[in-house]
N, C-alpha and C positions, 0 to 999 in steps of 0.2 A: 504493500500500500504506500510505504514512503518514496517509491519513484512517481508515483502519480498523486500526491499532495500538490505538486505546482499548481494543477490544473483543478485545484478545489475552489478556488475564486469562480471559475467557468462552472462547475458542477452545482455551485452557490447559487449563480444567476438561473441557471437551466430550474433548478428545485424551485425558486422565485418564478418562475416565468409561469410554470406549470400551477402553482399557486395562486398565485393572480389572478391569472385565468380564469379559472374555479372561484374565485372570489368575486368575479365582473359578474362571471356570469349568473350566479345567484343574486346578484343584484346587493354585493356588499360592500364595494369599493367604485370610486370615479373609474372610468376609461382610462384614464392617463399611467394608472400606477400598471397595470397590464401591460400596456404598447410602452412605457419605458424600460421594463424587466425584458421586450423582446426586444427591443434595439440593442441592449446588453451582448442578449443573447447570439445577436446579427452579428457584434463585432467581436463576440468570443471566436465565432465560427470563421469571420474573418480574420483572426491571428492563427487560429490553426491552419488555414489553407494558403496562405499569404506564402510568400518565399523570398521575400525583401531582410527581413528582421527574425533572428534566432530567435530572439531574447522573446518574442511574444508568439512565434511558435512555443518555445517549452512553457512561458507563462500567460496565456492568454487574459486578456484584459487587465488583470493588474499588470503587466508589463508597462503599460501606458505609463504607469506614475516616472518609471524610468526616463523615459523619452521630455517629460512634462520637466524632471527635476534638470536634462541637459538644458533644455530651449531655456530655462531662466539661470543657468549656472553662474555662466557671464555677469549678469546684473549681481545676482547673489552674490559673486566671489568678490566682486569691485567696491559694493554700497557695503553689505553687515560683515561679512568676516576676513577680506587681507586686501586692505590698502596698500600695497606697495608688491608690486610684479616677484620680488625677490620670492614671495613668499609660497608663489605656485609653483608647484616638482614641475620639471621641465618634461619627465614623463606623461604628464598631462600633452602640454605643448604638444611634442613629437606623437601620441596617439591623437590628437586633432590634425595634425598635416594631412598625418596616414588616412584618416578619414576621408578627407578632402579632395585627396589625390584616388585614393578608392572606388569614393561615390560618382567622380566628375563634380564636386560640389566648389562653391567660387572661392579662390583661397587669396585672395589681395585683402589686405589687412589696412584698414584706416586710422588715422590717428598715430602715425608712426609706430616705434620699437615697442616692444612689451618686454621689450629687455632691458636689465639696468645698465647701460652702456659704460657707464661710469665706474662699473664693480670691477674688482680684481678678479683677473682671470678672464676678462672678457676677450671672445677672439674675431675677429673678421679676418677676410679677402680683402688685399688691394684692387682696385678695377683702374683699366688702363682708360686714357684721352681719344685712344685707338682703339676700340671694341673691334675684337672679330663680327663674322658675319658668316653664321654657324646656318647649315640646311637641314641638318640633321640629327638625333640623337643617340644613334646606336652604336655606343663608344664601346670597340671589343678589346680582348688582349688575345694575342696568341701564346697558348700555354705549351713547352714541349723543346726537352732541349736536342741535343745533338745525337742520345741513346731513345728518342722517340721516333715511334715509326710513324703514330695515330696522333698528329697533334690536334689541339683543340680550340678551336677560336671561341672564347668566353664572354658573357657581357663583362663589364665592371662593376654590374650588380646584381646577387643572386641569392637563393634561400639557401641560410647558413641551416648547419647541422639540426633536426630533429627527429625522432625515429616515431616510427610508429609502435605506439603501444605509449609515447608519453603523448603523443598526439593521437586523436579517433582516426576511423576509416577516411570519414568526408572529409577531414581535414587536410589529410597527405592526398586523396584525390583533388580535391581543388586546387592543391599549392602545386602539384604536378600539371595539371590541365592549363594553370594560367604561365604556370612556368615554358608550355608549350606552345603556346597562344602568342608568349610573348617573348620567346625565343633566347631564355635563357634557362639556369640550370638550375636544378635540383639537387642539395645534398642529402643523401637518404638519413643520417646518423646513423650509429652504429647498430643500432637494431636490424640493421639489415634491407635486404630489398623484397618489398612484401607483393603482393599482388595488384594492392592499391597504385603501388607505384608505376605499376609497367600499363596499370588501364588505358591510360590515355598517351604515353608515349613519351612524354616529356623529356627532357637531356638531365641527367642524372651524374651525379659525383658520386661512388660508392663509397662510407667512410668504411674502416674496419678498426674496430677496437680492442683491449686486449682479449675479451670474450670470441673473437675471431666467428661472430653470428655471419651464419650463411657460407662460413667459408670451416666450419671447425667438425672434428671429429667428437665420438661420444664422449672423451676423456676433457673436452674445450682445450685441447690444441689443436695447432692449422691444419689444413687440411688444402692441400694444391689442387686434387684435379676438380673438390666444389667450387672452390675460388675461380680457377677457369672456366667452368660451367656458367658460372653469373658473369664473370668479366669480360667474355666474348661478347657477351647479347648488345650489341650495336646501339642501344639506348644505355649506356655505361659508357661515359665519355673519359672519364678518371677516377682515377684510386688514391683514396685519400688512405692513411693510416691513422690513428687515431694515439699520440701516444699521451694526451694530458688535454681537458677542458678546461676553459675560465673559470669556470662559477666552482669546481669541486677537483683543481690539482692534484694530483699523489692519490685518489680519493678513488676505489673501485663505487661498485654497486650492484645493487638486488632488487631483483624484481621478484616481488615474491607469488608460489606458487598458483592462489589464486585467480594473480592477475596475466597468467601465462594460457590465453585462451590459444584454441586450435588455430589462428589466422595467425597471429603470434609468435607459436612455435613453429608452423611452417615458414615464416619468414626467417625465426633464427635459428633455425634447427637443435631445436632444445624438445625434452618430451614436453607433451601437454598437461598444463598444473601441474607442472614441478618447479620448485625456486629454480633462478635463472640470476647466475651469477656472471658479473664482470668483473676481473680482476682488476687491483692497484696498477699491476704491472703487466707485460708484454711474455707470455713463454717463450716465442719463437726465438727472441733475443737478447742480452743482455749487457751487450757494449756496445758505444757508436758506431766500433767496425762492422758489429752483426748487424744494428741498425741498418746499413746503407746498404749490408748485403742482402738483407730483406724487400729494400727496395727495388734491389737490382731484381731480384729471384719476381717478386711482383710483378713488375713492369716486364720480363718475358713473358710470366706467366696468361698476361694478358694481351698479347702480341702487340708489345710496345704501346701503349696505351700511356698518356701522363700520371703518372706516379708519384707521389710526393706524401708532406706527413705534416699534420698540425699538431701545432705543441702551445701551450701554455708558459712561458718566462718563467721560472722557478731560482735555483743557485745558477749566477752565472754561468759559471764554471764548466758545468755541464754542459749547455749551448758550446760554449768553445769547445769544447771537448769533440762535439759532432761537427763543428764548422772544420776543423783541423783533421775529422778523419775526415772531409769530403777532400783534401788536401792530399791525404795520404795514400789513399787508396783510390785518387780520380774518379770517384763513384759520386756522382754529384744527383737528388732530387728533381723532378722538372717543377716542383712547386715545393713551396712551405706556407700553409695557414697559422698566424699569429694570431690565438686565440685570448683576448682580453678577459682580464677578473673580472670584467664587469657585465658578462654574459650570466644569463639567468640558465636555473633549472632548478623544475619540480620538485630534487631527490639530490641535496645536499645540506650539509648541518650547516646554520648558520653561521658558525665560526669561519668555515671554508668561505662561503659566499663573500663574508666581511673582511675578512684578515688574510685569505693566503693566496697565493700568486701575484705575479707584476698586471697593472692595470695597460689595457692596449698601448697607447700611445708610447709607453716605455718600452715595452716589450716587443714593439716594432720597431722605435728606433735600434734598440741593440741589435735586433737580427738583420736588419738593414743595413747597418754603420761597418756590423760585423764582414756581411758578407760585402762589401765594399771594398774593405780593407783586404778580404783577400785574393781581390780579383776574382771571386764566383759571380758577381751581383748580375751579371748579362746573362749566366747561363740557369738561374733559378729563378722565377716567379714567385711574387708574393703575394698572397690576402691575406686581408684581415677582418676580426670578428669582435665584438665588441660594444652591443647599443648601439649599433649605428643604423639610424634612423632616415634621417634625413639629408635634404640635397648636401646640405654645406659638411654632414658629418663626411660624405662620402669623397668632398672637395678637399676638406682637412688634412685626413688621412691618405690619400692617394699624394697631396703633397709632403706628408711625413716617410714617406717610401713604399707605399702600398699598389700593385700593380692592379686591382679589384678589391672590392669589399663585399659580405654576407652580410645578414640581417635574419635575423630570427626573428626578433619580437615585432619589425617591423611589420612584419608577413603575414604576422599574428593578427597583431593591428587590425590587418588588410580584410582578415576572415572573420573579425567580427569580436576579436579581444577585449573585453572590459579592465582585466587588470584583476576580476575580483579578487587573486591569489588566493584559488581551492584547486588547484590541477592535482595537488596529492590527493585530492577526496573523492576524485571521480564524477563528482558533481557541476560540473564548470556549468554556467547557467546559458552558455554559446555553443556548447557542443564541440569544442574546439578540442579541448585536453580531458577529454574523457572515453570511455569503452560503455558505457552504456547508452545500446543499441537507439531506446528511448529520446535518451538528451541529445544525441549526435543527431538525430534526423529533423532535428533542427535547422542543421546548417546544410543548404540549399548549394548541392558542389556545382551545379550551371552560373549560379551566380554571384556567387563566391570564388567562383576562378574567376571571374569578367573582375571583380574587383582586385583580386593578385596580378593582374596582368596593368589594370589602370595604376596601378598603385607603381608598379615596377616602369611603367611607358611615363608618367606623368612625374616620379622621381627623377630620372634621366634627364624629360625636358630642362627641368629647373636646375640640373647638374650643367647642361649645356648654358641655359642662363647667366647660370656663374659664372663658367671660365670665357664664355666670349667676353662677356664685362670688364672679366685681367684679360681680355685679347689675344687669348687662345684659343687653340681648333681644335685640341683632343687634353682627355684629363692625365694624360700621362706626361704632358708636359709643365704639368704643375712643379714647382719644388718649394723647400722649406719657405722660402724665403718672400713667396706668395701670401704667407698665413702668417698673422701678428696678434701674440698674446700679450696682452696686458699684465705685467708680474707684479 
C-alpha cells in the first residue's frame, strides 16, 4: 500500500466526487460542491495521462502545490527570506539554466548579474573588441593516439558516469536516446552495459570498474573474451577504466542483494539477489606498470578502440608514479578522465563526499601541468568531471587544460531532477534514481530524451557565445589566461 499512498490525494477526490454526487442528487447539497469534486477529479486524471511533468504523474493533483511554490519562489526568495544573491546555493542557479535550456524556455535575465561581482573568488571571460563570427556549435575532439586503430571524434560535452541500477530503466533510456539524437556520448558507469543502453543506439563510453561488471568471471576477476564480446559491438566507442571517483576515493561499494534485480544482474553478471560487490581496488593490477599494461591488453582487446582510465587526485605521488611509467614503458593512455571531489553519489559516507580527494580544478591542473612537463600532453586527451553544469563551467575548464567535459547532474537536471536527495531510498518522487517499476513510469523516455538533447544543443550554443565574444572559433583554443579569478 505504501507505493500507492502518492496517489491518495487522487483516491480522496475520486471518494469526494462519488459523494457529492449522491448528495446532489438527493437533493442535499448546491450543484456547485459536485461539479467542483469532478473538475478535481478531470485534473487528477489529467496528471496521470499527461507526459510533460513526472512529478504529477507519480502525484497527481497535489503535485500542483509544487509547481505553485516554483512560479512564486522568485518573489518569495527576494521580498521575506534572502536579501542578498550570496545567499542562494548556486545549485539552485545551475538546475534553473538546465531547465531552461531543456524546456526551450526564455533564459535572458533582466536587471543585470544575480551574482555578487564584487565577492572573492568571483570569475569571468575576457571578451575581445574582435568577436569571432561563429556558424556553428558542434565543437568535437578527436580522441585516439598513435596505438588507436578506432579513433573517436567526441562532443566536448557528454553524460559523465552513471550506471544503471543507481539510475531507473527510463532514465539510462532517455539519457541514451537524446544522447543519440544529439550526437554525443554516453558513459555507461560501471554497472555495466544493460539492455536499456543498447535500445536506442546511442554512442556509449564503456566504464569498467574494479568489480570488472560485464567483463568478470564468477570469482569478480577479469574476464577477456566477455570484455570482447561487449567491446566489439560498434555502439562502444571507448573504454574507460574506472580506477577512483570524486565523491567516494579509495572507497569500494555494495549493492546489496535485494536490490540486485534480474535486468541488473544481466547487465553485470552477478547472480540474481545476491550482494554485488565493488572492490576499493583493481585485481587485474597493482603497479603503474601493470596499470598501462592493462590498458594496452584492453585496447587490443577491443580492436584498438580509445582506451584510457579516470582517476580521482588523491597522494601526488602516485599520479607521478603512472605519469613516469607512461615514460618508461612508452605505453601511453589515448585518454584520462579527471574526476573532481565535487561529483555526487547516492552511496558514499559523508566524510568521503566532504573531506577526501582533490576538488576538479586542482586535480586537472596537476594532470595537465604534469603531462606537459613530460612531453605526453599531445598524445593523451583529457576530460573532466566535476558539477559542471553550465556554458561558462564548460568554458572554465577547457581553459584550465581540459580537452571535453561530463556532466552528470547536469543530465539529471535535464530529466527532471528536483534535488530532493532520496536516490538511496528508492523513492525519488521523478522516477529518475529509483527501480521501482511504479515511480519510474513517470518519467516519459520520448520526452525526456527531447529535453537531454535540448539541454546538450542549447548548452553548446551559449558555449559558442562565449568564446566568439574572447574571438575565438573552437573551445580548444581557450587557455589559462582567458579566465580571471578574483583572489
Amino acid at each position: 500500500m505504501a507505493k500507492f499512498a502518492r496517489f491518495s490525494s487522487f483516491a480522496l477526490v475520486v471518494f469526494a466526487t462519488v459523494v457529492l454526487a449522491f448528495a446532489w442528487a438527493s437533493g442535499q447539497i448546491a450543484f456547485y460542491w459536485p461539479l467542483a469534486a469532478a473538475a478535481l477529479f478531470a485534473l487528477g486524471v489529467r496528471d496521470l495521462v499527461q507526459t510533460r511533468h513526472a512529478v504529477l504523474r507519480n502525484y497527481p493533483i497535489i503535485g500542483h502545490f509544487r509547481f505553485l511554490i516554483e512560479y512564486i519562489r522568485p518573489e518569495l526568495r527576494q521580498y521575506l527570506f534572502e536579501s542578498d544573491t550570496e545567499s542562494v546555493p548556486f545549485s539552485r542557479q545551475q538546475r534553473a539554466i538546465v531547465y531552461q535550456r531543456a524546456k526551450l524556455e526564455l533564459g535572458n535575465r533582466p536587471f543585470g548579474s544575480q551574482l555578487d561581482v564584487y565577492a572573492t573568488g568571483f570569475e569571468w571571460i575576457n571578451h575581445s573588441l574582435a568577436p569571432a563570427a561563429l556558424t556553428g556549435h558542434d565543437f568535437r575532439v578527436a580522441i585516439g593516439g598513435a596505438d588507436c586503430a578506432q579513433p573517436y571524434s567526441a562532443s566536448v560535452f557528454n553524460i559523465s558516469a552513471m550506471s544503471f541500477g543507481a539510475l531507473s530503466a527510463n532514465a539510462i533510456r532517455s539519457l541514451n536516446r537524446g544522447a543519440r539524437m544529439g550526437g554525443f556520448a554516453h558513459d555507461t558507469g560501471e554497472g555495466s552495459i544493460s539492455r536499456h543502453h543498447r535500445e536506442f543506439g546511442g554512442d556509449l563510453i564503456w566504464e569498467i570498474g574494479s568489480g570488472y561488471f560485464g567483463c568478470r568471471n564468477a570469482d569478480g576477476t577479469f574476464d577477456e573474451a566477455r570484455f570482447t564480446e561487449n567491446a566489439l559491438d560498434p555502439q562502444v566507442k571507448m573504454i574507460e577504466l574506472k580506477l577512483s571517483q570524486g565523491a567516494k576515493p579509495g572507497h569500494g561499494g555494495v549493492l546489496s542483494g535485494p536490490k540486485v534485480t534480474p535486468e541488473i544482474a544481466e547487465a553485470r553478471g552477478v547472480p540474481v539477489w545476491s550482494e554485488c560487490v565493488s572492490p576499493a581496488r583493481h585485481s587485474a593490477f597493482s603497479t603503474p606498470i601493470g596499470l598501462l599494461e592493462f590498458i594496452a591488453r584492453l585496447r587490443n582487446a577491443s580492436a584498438g578502440k580509445p582506451t584510457g582510465f579516470k582517476l580521482a587526485i588523491g597522494h601526488p605521488w602516485e599520479w607521478f608514479a603512472i605519469a613516469k611509467a607512461m615514460q618508461t614503458t612508452g605505453i601511453v593512455p589515448d585518454f584520462i578522465v579527471v574526476d573532481g571531489k565535487e561529483g555526487g553519489t547516492g552511496a558514499a559516507p559523508a566524510e568521503f563526499v566532504d573531506r577526501i580527494g582533490a576538488p576538479m580544478k586542482e586535480a586537472l591542473l596537476l594532470v595537465h601541468n604534469t603531462l606537459v612537463g613530460l612531453g605526453l600532453r599531445d598524445r593523451i586527451r583529457i576530460g573532466a568531471a566535476g558539477k559542471l553544469v553550465t556554458a561558462f563551467d564548460i568554458v572554465r575548464t577547457m581553459a584550465l587544460g581540459a580537452d571535453w567535459c561530463n556532466s552528470a547532474r547536469g543530465f539529471m537536471f535535464a530529466l527532471g531532477c528536483l534535488q530532493s536527495q532520496s536516490c538511496h531510498t528508492g523513492k525519488c518522487p521523478t522516477g529518475v534514481a529509483t527501480q521501482d517499476p511504479y515511480r519510474q513510469r513517470a518519467l516519459v523516455v520520448l520526452d525526456k530524451a527531447e529535453r537531454v538533447c535540448n539541454f546538450h544543443q542549447n548548452t553548446l550554443k551559449a558555449v559558442a557565445e562565449l568564446i566568439a565574444a574572447a574571438g575565438l572559433e573552437h573551445p580548444a583554443q581557450l587557455k589559462p589566461h582567458h579566465i580571471v579569478r578574483r583572489v
